[in-house]
Residue frames as a rotation matrix with the C-alpha (Angstrom) as fourth column:
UNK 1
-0.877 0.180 0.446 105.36
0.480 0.273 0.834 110.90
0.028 0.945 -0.326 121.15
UNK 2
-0.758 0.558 -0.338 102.51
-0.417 -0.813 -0.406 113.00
-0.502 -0.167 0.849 120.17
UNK 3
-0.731 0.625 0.275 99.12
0.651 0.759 0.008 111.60
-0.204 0.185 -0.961 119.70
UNK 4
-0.854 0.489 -0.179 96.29
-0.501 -0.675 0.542 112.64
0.144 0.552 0.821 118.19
UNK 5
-0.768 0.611 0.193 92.93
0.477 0.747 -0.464 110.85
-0.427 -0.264 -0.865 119.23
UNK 6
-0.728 0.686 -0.026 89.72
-0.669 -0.700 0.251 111.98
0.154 0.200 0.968 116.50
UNK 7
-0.538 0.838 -0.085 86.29
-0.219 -0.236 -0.947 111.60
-0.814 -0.491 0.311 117.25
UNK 8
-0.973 0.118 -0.196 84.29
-0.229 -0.506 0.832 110.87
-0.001 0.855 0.519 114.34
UNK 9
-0.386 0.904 -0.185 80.67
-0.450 -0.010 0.893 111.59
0.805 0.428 0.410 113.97
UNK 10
-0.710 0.421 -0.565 79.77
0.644 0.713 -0.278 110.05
0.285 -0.561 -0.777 117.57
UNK 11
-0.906 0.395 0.154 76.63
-0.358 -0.907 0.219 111.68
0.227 0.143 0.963 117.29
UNK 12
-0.497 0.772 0.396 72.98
-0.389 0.210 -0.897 110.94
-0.776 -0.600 0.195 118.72
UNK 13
0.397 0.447 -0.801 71.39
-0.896 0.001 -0.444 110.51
-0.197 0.894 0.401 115.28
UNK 14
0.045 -0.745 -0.666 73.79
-0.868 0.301 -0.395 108.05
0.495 0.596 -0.633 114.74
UNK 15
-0.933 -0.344 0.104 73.79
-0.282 0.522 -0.805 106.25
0.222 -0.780 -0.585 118.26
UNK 16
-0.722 0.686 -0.093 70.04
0.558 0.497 -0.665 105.82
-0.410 -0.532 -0.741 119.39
UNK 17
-0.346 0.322 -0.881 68.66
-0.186 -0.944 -0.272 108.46
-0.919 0.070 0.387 116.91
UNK 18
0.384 0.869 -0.314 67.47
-0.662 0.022 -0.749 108.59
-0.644 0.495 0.583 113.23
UNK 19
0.615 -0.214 -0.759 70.11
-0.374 0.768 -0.520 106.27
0.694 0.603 0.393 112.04
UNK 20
0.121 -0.362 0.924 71.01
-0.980 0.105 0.170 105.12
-0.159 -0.926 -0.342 115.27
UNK 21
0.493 0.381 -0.782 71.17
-0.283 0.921 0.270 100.65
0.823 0.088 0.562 115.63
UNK 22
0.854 -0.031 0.520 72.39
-0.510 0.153 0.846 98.44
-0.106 -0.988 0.115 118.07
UNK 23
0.413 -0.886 -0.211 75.42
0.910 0.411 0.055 98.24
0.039 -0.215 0.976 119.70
UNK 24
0.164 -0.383 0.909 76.36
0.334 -0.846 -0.417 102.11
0.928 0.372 -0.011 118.88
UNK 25
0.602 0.029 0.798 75.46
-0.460 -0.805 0.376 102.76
0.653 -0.593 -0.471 122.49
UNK 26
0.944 -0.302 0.131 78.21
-0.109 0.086 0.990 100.71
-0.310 -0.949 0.049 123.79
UNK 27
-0.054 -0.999 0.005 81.13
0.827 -0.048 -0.560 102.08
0.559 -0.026 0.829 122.53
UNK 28
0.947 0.281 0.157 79.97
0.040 -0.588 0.808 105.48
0.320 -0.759 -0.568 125.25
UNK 29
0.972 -0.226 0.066 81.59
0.027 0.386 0.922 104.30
-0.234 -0.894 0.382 127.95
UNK 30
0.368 -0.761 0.534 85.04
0.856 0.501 0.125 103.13
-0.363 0.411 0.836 125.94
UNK 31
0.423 -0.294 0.857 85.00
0.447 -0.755 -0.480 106.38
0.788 0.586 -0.187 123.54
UNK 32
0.701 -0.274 0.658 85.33
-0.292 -0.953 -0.086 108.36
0.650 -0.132 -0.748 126.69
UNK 33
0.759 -0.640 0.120 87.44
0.085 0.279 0.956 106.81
-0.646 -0.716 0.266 128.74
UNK 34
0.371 -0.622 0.690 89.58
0.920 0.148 -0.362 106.85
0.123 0.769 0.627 125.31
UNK 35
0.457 -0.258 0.851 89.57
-0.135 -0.966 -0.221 110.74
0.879 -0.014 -0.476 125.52
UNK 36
0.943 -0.209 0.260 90.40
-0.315 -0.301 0.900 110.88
-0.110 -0.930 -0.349 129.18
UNK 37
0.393 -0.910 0.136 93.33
0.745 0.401 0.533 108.57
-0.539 -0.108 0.835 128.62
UNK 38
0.592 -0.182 0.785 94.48
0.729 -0.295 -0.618 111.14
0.344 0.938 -0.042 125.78
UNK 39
0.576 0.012 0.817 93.88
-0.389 -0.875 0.287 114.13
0.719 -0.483 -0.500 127.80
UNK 40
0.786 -0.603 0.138 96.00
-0.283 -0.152 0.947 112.82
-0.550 -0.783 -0.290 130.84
UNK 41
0.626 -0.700 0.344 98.68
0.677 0.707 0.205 112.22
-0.387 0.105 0.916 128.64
UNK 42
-0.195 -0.743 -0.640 98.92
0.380 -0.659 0.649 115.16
-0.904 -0.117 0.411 127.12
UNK 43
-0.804 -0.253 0.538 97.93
0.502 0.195 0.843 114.51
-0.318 0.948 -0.030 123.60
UNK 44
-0.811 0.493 -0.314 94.73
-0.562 -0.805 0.189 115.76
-0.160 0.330 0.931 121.53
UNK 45
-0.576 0.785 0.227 91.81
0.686 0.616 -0.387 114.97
-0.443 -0.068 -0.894 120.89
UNK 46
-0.915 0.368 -0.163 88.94
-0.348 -0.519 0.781 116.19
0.203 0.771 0.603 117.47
UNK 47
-0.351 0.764 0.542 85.76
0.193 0.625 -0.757 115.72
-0.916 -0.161 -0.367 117.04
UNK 48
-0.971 0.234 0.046 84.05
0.013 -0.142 0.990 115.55
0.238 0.962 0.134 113.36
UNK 49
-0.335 0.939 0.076 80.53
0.082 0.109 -0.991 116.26
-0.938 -0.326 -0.114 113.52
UNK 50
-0.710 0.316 0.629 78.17
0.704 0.330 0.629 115.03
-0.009 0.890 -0.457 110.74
UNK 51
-0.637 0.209 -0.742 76.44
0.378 -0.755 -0.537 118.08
-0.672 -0.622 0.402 109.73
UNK 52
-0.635 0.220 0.741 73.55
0.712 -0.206 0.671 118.74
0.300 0.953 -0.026 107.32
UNK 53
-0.929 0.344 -0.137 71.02
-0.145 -0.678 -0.721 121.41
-0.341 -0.650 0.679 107.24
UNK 54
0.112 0.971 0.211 67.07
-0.253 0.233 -0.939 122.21
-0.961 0.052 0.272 106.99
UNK 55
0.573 0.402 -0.714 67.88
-0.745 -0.107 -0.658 121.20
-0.341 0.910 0.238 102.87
UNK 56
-0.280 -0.213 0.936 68.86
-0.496 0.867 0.049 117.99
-0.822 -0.450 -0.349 103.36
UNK 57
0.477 0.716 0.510 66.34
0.279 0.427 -0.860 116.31
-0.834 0.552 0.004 101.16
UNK 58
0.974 0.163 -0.160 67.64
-0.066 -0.471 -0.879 118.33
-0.219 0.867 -0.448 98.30
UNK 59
-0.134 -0.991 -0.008 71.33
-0.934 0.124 0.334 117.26
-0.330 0.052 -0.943 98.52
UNK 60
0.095 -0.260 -0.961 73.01
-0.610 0.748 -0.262 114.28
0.787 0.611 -0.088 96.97
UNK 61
-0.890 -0.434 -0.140 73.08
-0.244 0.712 -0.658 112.72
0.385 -0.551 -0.740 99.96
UNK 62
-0.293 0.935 0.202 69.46
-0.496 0.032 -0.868 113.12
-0.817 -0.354 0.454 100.98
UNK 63
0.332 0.612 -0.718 68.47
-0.942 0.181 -0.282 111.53
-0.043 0.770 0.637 97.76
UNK 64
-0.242 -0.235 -0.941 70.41
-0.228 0.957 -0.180 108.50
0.943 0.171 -0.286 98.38
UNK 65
-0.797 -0.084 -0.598 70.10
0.569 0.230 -0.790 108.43
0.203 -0.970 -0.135 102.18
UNK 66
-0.192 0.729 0.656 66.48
-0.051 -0.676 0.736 109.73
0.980 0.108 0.167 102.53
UNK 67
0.280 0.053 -0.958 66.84
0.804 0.532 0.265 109.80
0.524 -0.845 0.106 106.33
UNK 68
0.538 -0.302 0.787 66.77
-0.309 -0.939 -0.150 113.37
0.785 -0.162 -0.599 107.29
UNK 69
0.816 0.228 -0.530 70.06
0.427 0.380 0.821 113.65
0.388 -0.897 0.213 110.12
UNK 70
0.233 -0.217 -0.948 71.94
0.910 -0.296 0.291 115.71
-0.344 -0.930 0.128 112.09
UNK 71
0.605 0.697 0.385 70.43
0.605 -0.717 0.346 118.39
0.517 0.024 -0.855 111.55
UNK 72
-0.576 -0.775 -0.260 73.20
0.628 -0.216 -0.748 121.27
0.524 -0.594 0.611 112.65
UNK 73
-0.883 -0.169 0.438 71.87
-0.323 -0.459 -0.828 122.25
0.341 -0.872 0.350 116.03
UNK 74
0.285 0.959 0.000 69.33
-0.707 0.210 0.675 119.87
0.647 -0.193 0.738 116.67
UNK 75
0.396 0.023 0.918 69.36
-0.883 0.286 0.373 117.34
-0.254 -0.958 0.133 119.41
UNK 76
0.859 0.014 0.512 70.22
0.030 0.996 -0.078 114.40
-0.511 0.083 0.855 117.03
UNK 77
0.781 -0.625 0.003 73.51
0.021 0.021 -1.000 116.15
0.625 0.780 0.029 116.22
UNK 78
0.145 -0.520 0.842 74.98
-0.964 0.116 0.238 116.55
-0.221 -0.846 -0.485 119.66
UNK 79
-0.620 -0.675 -0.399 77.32
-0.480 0.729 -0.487 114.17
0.620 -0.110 -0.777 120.84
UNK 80
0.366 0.910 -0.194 76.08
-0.189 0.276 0.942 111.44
0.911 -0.308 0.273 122.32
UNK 81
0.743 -0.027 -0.669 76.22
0.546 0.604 0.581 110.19
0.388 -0.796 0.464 126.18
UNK 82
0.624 -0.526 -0.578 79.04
0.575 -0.191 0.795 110.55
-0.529 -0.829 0.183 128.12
UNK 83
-0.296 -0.856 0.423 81.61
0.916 -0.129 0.380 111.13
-0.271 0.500 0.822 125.18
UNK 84
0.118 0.010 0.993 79.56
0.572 -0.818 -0.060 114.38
0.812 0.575 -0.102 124.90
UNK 85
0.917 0.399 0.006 79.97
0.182 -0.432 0.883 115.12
0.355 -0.809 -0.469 128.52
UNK 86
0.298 -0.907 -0.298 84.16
0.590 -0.071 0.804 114.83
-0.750 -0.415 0.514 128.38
UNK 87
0.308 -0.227 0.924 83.84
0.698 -0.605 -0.382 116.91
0.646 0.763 -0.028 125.18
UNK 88
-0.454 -0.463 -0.761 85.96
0.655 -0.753 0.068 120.39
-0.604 -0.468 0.645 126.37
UNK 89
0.637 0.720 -0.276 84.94
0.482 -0.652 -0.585 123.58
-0.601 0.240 -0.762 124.94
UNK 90
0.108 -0.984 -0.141 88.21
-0.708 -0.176 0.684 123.67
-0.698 0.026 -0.716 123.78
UNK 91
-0.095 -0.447 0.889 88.22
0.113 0.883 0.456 121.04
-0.989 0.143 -0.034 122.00
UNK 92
-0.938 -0.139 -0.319 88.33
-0.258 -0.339 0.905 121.27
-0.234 0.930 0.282 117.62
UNK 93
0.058 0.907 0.417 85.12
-0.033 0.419 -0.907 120.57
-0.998 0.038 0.054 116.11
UNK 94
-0.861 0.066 -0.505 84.70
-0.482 -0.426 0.766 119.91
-0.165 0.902 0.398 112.36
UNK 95
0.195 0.974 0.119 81.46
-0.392 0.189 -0.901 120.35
-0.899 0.129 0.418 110.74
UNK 96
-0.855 -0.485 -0.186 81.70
-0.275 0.119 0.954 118.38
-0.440 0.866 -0.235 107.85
UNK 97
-0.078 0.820 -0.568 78.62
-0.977 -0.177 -0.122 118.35
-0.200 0.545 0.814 105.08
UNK 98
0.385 0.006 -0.923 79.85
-0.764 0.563 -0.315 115.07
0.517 0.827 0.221 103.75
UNK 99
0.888 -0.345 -0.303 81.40
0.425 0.868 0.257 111.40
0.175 -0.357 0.918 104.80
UNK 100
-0.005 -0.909 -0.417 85.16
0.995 0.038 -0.094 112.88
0.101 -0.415 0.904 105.19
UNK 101
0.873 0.448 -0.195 86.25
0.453 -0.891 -0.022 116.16
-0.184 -0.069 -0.981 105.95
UNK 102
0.391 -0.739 0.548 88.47
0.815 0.002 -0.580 118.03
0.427 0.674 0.603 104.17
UNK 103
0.748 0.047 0.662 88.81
-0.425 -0.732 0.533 120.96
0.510 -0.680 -0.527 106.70
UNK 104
0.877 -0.291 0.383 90.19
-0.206 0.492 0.846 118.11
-0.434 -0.820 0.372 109.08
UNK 105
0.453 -0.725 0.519 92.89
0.889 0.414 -0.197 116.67
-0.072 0.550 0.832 106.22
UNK 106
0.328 -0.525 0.785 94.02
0.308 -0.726 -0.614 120.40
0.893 0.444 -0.077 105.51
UNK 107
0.597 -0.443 0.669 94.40
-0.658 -0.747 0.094 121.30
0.458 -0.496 -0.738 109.14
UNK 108
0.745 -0.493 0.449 96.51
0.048 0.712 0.701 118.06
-0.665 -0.500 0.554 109.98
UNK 109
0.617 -0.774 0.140 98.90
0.697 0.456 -0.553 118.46
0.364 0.438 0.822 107.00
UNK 110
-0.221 -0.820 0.528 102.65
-0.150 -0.506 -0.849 119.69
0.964 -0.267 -0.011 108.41
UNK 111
0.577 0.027 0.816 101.72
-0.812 -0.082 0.577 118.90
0.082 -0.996 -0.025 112.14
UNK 112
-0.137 -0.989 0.053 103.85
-0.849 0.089 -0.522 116.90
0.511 -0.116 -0.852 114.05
UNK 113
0.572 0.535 0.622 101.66
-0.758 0.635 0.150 113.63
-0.314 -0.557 0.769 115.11
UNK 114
-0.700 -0.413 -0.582 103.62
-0.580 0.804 0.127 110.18
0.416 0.427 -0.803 115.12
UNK 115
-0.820 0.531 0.212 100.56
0.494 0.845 -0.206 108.73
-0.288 -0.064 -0.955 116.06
UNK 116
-0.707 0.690 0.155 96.77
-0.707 -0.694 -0.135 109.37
0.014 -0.205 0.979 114.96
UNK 117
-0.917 0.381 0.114 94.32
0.353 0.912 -0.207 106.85
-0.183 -0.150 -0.972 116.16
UNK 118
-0.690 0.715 0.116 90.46
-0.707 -0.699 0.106 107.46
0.157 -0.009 0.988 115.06
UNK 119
-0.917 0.370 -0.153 87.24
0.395 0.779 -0.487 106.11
-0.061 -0.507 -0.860 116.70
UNK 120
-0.782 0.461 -0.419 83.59
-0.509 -0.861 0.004 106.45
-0.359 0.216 0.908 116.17
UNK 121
-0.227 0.705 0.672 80.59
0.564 0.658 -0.499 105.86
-0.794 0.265 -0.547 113.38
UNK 122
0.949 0.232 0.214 80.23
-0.205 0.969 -0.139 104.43
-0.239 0.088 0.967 111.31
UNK 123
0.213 -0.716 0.665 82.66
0.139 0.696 0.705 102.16
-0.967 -0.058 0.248 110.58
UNK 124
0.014 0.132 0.991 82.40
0.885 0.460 -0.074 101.56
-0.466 0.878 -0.111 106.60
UNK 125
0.397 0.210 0.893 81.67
0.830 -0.498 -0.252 105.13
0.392 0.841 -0.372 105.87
UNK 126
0.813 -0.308 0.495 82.86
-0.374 -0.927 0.037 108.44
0.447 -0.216 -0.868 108.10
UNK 127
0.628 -0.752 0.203 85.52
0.066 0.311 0.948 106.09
-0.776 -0.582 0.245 110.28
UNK 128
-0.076 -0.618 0.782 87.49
0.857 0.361 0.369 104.75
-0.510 0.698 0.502 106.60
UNK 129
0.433 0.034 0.901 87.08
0.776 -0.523 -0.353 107.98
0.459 0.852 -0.253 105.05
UNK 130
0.670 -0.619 0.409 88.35
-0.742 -0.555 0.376 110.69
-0.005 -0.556 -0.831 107.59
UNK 131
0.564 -0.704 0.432 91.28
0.343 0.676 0.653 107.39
-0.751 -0.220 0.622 107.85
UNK 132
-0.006 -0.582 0.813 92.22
0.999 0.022 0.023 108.08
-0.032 0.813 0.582 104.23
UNK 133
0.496 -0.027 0.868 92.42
0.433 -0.859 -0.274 111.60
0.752 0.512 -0.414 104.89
UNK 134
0.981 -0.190 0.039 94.25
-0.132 -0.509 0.851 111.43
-0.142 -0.840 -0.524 107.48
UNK 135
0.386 -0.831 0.399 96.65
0.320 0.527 0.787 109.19
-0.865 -0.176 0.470 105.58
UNK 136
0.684 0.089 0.724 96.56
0.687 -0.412 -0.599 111.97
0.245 0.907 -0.343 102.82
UNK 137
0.729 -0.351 0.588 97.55
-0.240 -0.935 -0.262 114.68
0.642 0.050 -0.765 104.53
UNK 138
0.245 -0.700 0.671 100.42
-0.891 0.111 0.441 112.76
-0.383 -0.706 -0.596 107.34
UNK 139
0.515 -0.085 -0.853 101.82
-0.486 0.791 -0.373 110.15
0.706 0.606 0.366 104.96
UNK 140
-0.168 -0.982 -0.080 104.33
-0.345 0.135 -0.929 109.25
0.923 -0.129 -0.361 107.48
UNK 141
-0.370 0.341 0.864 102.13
-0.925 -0.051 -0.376 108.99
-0.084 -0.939 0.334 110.62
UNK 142
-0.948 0.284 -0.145 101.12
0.307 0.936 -0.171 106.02
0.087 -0.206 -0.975 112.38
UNK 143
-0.305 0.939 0.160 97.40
-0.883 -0.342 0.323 105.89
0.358 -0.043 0.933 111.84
UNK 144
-0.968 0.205 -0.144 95.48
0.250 0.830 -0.499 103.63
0.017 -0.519 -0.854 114.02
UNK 145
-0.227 0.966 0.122 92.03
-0.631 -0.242 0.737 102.44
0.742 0.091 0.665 114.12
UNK 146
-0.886 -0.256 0.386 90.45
-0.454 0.649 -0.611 100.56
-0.094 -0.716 -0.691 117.05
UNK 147
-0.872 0.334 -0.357 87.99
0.121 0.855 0.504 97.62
0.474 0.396 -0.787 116.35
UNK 148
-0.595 0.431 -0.678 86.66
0.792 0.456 -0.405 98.19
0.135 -0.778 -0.613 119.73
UNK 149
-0.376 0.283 -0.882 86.09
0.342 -0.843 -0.416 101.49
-0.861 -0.458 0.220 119.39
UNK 150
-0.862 -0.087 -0.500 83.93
-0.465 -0.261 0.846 101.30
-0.204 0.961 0.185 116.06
UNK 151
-0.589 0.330 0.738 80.95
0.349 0.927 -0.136 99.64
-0.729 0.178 -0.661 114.35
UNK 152
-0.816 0.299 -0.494 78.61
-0.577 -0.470 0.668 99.92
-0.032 0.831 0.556 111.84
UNK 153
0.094 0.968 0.232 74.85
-0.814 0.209 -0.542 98.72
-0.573 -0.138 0.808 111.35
UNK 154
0.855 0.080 -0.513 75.80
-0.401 0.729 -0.554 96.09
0.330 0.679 0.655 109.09
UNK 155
0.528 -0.551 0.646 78.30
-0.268 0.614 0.742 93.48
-0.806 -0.566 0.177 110.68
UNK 156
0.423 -0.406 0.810 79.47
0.852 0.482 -0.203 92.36
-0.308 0.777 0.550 107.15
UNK 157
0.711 -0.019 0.702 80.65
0.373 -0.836 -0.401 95.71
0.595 0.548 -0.588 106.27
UNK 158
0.815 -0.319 0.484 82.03
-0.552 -0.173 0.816 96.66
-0.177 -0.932 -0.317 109.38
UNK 159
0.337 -0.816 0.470 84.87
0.146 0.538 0.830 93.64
-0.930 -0.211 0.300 108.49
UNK 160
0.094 -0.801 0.592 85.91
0.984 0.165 0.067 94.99
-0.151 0.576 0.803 105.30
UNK 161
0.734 -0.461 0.499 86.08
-0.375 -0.888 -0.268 98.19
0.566 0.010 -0.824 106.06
UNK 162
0.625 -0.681 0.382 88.46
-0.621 -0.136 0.772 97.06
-0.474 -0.720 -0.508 108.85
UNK 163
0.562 -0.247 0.790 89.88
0.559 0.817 -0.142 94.88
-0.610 0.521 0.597 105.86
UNK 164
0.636 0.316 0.704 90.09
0.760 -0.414 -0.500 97.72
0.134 0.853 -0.504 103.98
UNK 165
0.901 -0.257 0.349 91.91
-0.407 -0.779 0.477 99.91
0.149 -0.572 -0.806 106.56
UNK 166
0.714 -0.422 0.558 94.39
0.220 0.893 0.394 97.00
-0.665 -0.159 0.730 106.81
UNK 167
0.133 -0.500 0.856 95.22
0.899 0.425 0.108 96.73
-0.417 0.755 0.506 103.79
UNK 168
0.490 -0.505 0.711 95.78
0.243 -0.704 -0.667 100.95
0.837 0.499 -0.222 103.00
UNK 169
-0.185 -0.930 -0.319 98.42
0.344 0.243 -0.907 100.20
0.921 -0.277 0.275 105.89
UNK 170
0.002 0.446 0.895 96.31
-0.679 -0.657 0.328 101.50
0.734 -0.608 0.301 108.68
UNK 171
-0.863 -0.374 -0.340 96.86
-0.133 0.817 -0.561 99.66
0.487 -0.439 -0.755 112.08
UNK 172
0.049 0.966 0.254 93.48
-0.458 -0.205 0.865 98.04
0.888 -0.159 0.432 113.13
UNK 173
-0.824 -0.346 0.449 93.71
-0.538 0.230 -0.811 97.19
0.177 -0.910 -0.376 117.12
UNK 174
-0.431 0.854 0.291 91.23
-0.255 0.193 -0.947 94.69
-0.865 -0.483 0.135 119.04
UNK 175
-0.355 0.214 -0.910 90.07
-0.926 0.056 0.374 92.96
0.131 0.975 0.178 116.05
């Protein structure tokens, strides 16, 4: 069975950076050991990287989310910790401007994944959105989110997004 395993948005900024909070910095450890398991199996493995630039401020998102962050090529857009240190050069990368990424949904429709499992930050907003685009473009695929391998800054949120994932037939593990 072919597996897919994305990344989404584990990014310094996010983890211990300008919208960083606690707890982000212990899914590390877990994320990569997730990849490694991938990689010796064979399967794949994405990474989405949240990407804005020096005109931030002046986007629709900077006006709701005044919190200039990741910044593409600045230090708070790199992966964080280990999970940037099992990153491959090889591996996909999508920059994506926005909460999903349509780049990612267009190059996943017609592949051949009976599984795609995604893990990351935040929960509530770049996890559940890259989900429904994954379940856009591979209606048929098992799409799998792990609990453990997730969170968000807001603990109430965090359970209905994984409500939420539930219930558009996504399987949520470790719950």
């Amino acid at each position: 069975m072919k597996k897919l395993l994305i990344v989404v948005d584990y990014q310094v900024d996010f983890v211990d950076g300008a919208l960083g909070f606690a707890g982000a910095e212990r899914l590390d450890g877990p994320i990569a050991a997730k990849i490694a398991e991938y990689r010796a199996a064979g399967n794949d493995v994405v990474f989405t990287y949240d990407t804005h630039g020096a005109n931030y401020a002046a986007t629709q998102e900077g006006r709701k989310l005044p919190v200039a962050h990741c910044i593409a090529g600045s230090a708070g857009w790199e992966l964080y910790g280990e999970t940037g240190k099992v990153a491959s050069p090889d591996d996909l990368r999508f920059r994506k401007p926005t909460f999903p990424s349509l780049e990612l949904a267009e190059w996943l429709k017609g592949r051949a994944y009976q599984q795609v499992e995604l893990c990351g930050l935040v929960s509530h907003i770049c996890v559940l959105s890259n989900a429904v685009m994954v379940k856009a473009a591979l209606p048929e695929t098992e799409i799998v989110v792990d609990a453990a391998l997730t969170a968000s800054y807001d603990p109430v949120l965090h359970e209905k997004a994984l409500d939420v994932l539930e219930g558009l037939q996504i399987t949520v593990l470790h719950r």
